[in-house]
N, CA, C and O of each residue as an XYZ file, in Angstrom:
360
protein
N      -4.496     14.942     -6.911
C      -4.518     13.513     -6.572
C      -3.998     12.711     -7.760
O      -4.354     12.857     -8.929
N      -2.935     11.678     -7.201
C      -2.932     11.234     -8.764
C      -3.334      9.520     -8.485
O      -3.511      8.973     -7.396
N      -3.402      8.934     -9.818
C      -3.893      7.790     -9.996
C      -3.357      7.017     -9.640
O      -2.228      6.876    -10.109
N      -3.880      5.966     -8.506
C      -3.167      4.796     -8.156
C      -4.093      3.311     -8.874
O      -5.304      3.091     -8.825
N      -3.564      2.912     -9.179
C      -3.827      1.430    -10.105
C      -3.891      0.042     -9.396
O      -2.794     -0.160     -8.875
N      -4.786     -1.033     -9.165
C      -5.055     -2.218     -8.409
C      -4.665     -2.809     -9.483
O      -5.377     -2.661    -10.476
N      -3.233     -3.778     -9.610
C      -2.824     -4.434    -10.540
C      -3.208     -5.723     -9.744
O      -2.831     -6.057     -8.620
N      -4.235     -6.504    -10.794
C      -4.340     -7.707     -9.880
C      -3.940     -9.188     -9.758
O      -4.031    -10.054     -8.888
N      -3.397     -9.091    -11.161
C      -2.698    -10.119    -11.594
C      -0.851     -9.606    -10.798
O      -0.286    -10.364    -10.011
N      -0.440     -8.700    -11.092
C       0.581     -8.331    -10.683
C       0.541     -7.949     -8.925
O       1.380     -7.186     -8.445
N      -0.170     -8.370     -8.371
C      -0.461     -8.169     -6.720
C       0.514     -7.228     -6.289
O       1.574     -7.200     -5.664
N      -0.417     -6.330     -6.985
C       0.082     -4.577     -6.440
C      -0.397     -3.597     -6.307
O      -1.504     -3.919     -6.738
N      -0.524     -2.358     -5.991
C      -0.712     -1.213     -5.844
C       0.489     -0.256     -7.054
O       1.705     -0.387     -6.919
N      -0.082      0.603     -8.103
C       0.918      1.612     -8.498
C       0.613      2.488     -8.768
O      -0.519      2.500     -9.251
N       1.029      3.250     -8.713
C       1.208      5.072     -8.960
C       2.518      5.210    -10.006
O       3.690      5.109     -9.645
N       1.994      5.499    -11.587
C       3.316      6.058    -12.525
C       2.920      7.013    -12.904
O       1.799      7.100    -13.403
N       3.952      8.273    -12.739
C       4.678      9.500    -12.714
C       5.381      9.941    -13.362
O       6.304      9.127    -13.409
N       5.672     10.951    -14.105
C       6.779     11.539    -14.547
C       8.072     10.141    -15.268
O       9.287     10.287    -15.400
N       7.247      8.913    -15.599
C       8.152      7.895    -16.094
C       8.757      6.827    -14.896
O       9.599      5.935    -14.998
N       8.012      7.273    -13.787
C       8.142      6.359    -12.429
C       7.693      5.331    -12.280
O       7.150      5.079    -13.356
N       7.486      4.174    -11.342
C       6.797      3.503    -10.873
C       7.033      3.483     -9.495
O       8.040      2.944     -9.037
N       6.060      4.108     -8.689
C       5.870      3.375     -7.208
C       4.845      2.366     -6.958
O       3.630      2.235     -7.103
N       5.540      1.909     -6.653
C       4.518      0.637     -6.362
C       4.232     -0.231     -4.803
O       5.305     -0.590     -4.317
N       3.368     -0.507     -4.205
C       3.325     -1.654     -2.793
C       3.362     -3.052     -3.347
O       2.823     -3.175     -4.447
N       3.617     -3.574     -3.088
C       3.609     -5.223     -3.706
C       3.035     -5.994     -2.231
O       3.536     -5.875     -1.113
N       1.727     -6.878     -2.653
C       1.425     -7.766     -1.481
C       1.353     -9.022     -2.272
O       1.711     -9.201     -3.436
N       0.638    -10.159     -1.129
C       0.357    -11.459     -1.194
C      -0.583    -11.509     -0.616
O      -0.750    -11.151      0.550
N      -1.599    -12.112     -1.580
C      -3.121    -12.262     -0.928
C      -3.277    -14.369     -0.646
O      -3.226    -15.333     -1.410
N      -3.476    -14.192      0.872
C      -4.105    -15.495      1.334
C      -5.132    -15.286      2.028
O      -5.164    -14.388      2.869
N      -6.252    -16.178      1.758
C      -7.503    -16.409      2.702
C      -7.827    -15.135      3.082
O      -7.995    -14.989      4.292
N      -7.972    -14.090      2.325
C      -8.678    -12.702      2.676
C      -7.361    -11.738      3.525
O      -7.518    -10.567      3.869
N      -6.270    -12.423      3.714
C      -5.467    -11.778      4.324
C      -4.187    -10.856      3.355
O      -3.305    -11.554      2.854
N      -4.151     -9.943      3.216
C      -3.571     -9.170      2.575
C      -1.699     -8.612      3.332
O      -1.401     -7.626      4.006
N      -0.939     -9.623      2.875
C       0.336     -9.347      3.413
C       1.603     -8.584      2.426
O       2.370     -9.057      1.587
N       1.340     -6.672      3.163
C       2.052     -6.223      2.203
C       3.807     -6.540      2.282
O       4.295     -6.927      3.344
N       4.605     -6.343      1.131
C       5.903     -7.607      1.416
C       6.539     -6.034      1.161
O       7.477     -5.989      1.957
N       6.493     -4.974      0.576
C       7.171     -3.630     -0.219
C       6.406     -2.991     -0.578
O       5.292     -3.285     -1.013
N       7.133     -1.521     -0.386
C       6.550     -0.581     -0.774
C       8.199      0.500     -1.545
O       9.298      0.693     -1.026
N       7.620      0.987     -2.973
C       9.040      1.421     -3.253
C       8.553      2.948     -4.194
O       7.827      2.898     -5.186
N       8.999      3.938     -3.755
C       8.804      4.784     -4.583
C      11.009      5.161     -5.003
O      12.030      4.823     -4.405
N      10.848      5.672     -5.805
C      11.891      6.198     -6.695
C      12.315      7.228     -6.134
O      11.528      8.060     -5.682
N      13.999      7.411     -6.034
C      14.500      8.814     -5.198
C      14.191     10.095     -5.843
O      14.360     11.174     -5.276
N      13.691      9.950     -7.157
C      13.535     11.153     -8.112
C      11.868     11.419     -7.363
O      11.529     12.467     -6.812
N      11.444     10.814     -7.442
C       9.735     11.352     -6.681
C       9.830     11.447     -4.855
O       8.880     11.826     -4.170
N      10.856     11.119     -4.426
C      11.060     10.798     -2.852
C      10.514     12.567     -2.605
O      10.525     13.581     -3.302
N       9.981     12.144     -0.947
C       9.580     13.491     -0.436
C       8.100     14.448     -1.040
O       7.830     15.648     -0.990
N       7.527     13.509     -1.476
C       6.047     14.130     -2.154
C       5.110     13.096     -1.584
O       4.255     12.740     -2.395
N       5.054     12.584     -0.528
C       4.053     12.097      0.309
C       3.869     10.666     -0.898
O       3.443      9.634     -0.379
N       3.995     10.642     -1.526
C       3.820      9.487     -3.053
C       3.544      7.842     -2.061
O       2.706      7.030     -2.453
N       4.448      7.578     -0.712
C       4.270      6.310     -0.478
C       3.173      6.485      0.602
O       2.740      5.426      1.056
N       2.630      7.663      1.108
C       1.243      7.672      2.078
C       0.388      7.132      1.415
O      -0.333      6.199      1.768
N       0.421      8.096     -0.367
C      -0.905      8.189     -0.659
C      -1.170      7.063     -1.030
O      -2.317      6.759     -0.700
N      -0.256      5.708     -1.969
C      -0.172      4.075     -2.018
C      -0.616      3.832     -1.112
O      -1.826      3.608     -1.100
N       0.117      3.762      0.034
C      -0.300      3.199      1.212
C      -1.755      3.511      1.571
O      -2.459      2.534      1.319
N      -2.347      4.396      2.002
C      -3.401      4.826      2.373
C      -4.642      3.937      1.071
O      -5.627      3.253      1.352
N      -4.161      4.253     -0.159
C      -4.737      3.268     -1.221
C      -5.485      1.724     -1.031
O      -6.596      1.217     -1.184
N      -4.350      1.404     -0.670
C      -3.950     -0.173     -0.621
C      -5.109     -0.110      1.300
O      -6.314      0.100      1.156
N      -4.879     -0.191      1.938
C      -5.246     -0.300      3.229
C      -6.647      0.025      2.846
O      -7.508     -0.665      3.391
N      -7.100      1.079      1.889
C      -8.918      1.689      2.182
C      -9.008      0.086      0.850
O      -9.613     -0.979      0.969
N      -8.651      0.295      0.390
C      -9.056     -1.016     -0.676
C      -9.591     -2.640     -0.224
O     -10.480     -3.404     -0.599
N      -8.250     -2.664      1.030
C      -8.189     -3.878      1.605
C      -9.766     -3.747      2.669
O     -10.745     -4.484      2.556
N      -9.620     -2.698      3.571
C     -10.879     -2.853      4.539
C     -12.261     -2.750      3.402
O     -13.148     -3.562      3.667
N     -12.440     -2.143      2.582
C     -13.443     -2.096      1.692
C     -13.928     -3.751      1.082
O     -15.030     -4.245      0.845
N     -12.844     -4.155      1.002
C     -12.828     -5.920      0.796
C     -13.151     -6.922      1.949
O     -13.384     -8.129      2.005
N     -13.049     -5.704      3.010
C     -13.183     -6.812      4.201
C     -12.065     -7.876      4.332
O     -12.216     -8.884      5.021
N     -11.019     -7.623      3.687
C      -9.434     -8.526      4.410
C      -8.581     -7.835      5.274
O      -8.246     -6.650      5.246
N      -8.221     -8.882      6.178
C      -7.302     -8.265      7.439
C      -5.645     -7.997      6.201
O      -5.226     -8.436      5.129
N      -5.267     -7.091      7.183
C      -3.653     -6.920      6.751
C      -2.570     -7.083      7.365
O      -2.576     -6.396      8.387
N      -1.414     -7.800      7.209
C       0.000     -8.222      7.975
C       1.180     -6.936      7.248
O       1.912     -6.951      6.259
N       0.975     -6.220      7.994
C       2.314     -4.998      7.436
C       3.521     -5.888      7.438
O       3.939     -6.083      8.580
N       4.088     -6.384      6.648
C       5.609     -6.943      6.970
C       6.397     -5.574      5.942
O       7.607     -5.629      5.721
N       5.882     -4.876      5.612
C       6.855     -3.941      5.304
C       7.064     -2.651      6.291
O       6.004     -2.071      6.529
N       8.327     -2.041      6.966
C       8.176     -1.370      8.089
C       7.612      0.047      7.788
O       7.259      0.834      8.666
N       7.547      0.372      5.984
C       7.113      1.802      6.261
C       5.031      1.495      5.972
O       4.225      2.425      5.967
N       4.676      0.104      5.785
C       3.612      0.380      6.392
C       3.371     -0.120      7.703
O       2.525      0.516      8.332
N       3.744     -0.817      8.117
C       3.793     -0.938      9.685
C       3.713      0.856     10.494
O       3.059      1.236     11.464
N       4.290      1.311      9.951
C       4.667      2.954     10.584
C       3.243      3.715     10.375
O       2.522      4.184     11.255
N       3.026      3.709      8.901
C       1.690      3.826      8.406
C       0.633      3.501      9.441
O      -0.021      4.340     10.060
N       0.582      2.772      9.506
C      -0.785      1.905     10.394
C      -0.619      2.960     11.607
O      -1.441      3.870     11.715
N       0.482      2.826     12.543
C       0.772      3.411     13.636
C       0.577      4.376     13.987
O       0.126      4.823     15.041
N       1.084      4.996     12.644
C       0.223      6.759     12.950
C      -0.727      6.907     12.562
O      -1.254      7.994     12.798
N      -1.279      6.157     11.960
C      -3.158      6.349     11.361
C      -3.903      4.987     12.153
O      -4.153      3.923     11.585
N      -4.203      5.314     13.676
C      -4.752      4.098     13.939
C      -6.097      3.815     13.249
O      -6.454      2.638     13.306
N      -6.678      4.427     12.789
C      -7.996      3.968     12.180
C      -7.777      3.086     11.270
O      -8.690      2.726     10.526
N      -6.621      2.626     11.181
C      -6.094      1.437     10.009
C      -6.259      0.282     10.871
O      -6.769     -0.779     10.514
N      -5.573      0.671     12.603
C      -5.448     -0.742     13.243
C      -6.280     -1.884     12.620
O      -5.959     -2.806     11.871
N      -7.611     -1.470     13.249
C      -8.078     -2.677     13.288
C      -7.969     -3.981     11.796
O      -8.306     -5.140     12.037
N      -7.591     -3.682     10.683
C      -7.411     -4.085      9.685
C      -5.949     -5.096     10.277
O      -5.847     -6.306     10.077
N      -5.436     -4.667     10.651
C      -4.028     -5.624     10.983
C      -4.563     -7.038     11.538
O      -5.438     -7.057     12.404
N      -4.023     -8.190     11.027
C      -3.949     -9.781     11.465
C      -3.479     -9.791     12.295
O      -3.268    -10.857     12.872
């Protein structure tokens, strides 16, 4: 498992790697958590790296009790195949 980081001033999610940064980037309003990107690096691509962010960011957000607006499509996809996320969506 590796370490993902709640940057909170920097309204993000990151995971650094091997000299990487993946990162989700949101915008927090009124408890609502709207992720805008999600970016891992082609050198780490294919190691599950943007589930495990993702999955991060989403248990963080329901743990907070804020709804979430996927405007990014690979968590939108996320959500979709893990409905136990639904209900978290605005």
């Amino acid at each position: 498992m590796n370490t993902i980081e709640h940057n909170v001033t920097g309204k993000c999610f990151e995971l650094k790697l091997e000299g990487h940064r993946c990162v989700l980037d949101y915008t927090l309003n009124n408890q609502v958590m709207t992720v805008t990107h999600t970016g891992v690096p082609s050198e780490l691509g294919g190691r599950g790296l943007a589930a495990e962010i993702t999955k991060f960011a989403l248990d963080y957000a329901q743990a907070q009790g804020w709804k979430v607006v996927p405007q990014c499509s690979y968590v939108a996809a996320y959500i979709k195949k893990h409905s136990e996320y639904a209900p978290l969506v605005s």
